[in-house]
C-alpha positions as CSV (number, residue, x, y, z in Angstrom):
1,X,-116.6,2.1,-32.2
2,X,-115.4,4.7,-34.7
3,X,-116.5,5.0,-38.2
4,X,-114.0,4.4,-40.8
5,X,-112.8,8.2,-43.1
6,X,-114.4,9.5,-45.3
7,X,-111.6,9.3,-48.5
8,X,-112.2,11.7,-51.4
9,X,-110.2,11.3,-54.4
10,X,-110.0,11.0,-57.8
11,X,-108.6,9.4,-60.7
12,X,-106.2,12.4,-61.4
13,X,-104.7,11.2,-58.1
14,X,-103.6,8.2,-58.9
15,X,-102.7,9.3,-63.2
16,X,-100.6,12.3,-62.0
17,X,-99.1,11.0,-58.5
18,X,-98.4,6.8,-59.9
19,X,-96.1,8.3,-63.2
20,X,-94.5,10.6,-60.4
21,X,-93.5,8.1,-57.9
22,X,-92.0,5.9,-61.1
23,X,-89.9,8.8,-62.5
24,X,-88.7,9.8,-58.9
25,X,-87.8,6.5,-58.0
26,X,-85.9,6.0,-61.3
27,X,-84.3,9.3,-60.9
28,X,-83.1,8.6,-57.2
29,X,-82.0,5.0,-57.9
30,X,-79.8,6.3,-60.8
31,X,-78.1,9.2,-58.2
32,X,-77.5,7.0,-55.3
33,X,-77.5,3.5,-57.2
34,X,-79.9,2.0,-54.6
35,X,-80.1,-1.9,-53.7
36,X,-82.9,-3.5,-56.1
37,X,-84.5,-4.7,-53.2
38,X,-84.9,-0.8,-51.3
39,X,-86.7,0.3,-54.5
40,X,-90.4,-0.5,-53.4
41,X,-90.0,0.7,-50.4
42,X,-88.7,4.1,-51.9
43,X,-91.4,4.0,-54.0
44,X,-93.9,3.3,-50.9
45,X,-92.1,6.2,-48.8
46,X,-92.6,8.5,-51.8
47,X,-96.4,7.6,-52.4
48,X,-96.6,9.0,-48.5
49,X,-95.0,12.0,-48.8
50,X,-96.8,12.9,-52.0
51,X,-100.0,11.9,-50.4
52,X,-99.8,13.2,-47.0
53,X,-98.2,16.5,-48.1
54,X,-99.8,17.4,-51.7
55,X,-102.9,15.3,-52.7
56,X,-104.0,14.5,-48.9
57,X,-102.6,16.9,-46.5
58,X,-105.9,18.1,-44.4
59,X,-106.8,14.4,-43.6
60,X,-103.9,12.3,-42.1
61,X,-105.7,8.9,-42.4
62,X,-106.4,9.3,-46.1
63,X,-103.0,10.5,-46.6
64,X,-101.8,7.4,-45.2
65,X,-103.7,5.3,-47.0
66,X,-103.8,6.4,-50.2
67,X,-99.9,7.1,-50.1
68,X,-99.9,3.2,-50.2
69,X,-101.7,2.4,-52.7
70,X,-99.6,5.2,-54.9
71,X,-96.3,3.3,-54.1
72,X,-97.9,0.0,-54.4
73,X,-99.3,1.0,-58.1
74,X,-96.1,2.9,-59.3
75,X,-94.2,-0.6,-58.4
76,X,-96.8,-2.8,-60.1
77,X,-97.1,-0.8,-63.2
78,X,-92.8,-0.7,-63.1
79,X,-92.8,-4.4,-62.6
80,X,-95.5,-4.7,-65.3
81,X,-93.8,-2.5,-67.9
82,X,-90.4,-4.3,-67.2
83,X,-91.9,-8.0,-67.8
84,X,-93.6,-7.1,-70.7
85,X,-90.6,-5.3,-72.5
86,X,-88.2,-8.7,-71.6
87,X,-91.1,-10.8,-73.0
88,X,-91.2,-8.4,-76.4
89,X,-87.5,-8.1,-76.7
90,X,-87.1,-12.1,-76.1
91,X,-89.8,-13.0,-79.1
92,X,-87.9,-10.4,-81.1
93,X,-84.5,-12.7,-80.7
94,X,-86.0,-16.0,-81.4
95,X,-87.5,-14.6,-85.0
C-alpha cells in the first residue's frame, strides 16, 4: 500500500492564493459574463492552476489537492461575503 504525500504549506498559501482566485473570478465573470452556475467551477479550475503551477509545482499530488481546497475557500468566503452584505443592507431598509 502506498503512503499518503507529504503536503507542505502554509498559511500564506491559502491568504495570498483564496483573495486571488476571488478577484480573478470576478474579473473573468465581468469579461465574458459567465453563467452563475460555471462560477465555482472557474474558481476550482483556477485554485489548480495556481496551485499546480505557482504554490505546488514540484509535487503533483499536493498541487492537486490543495488547488481544491483554494477554489473551494475563495467560493465559500464569496458566498459568505455576499450573504452577509444582503443581510446588512436588508436590516438597513427595514430601519
Amino acid at each position: 500500500m502506498e503512503e499518503f504525500p507529504i503536503i507542505h504549506t502554509n498559511i500564506w498559501d491559502a491568504v495570498i492564493a483564496v483573495p486571488i482566485i476571488i478577484l480573478l473570478t470576478e474579473f473573468i465573470k465581468l469579461i465574458f459574463h459567465l453563467p452563475k452556475g460555471w462560477v465555482p467551477s472557474l474558481a476550482g479550475f483556477l485554485g489548480l492552476v495556481i496551485s499546480v503551477f505557482i504554490a505546488h509545482r514540484n509535487n503533483l499530488a499536493a498541487g492537486i489537492f490543495m488547488g481544491l481546497f483554494y477554489g473551494n475557500a475563495a467560493v465559500g468566503v464569496y458566498a459568505s461575503l455576499k450573504t452577509s452584505y444582503q443581510v446588512y443592507k436588508n436590516r438597513r431598509k427595514r430601519r
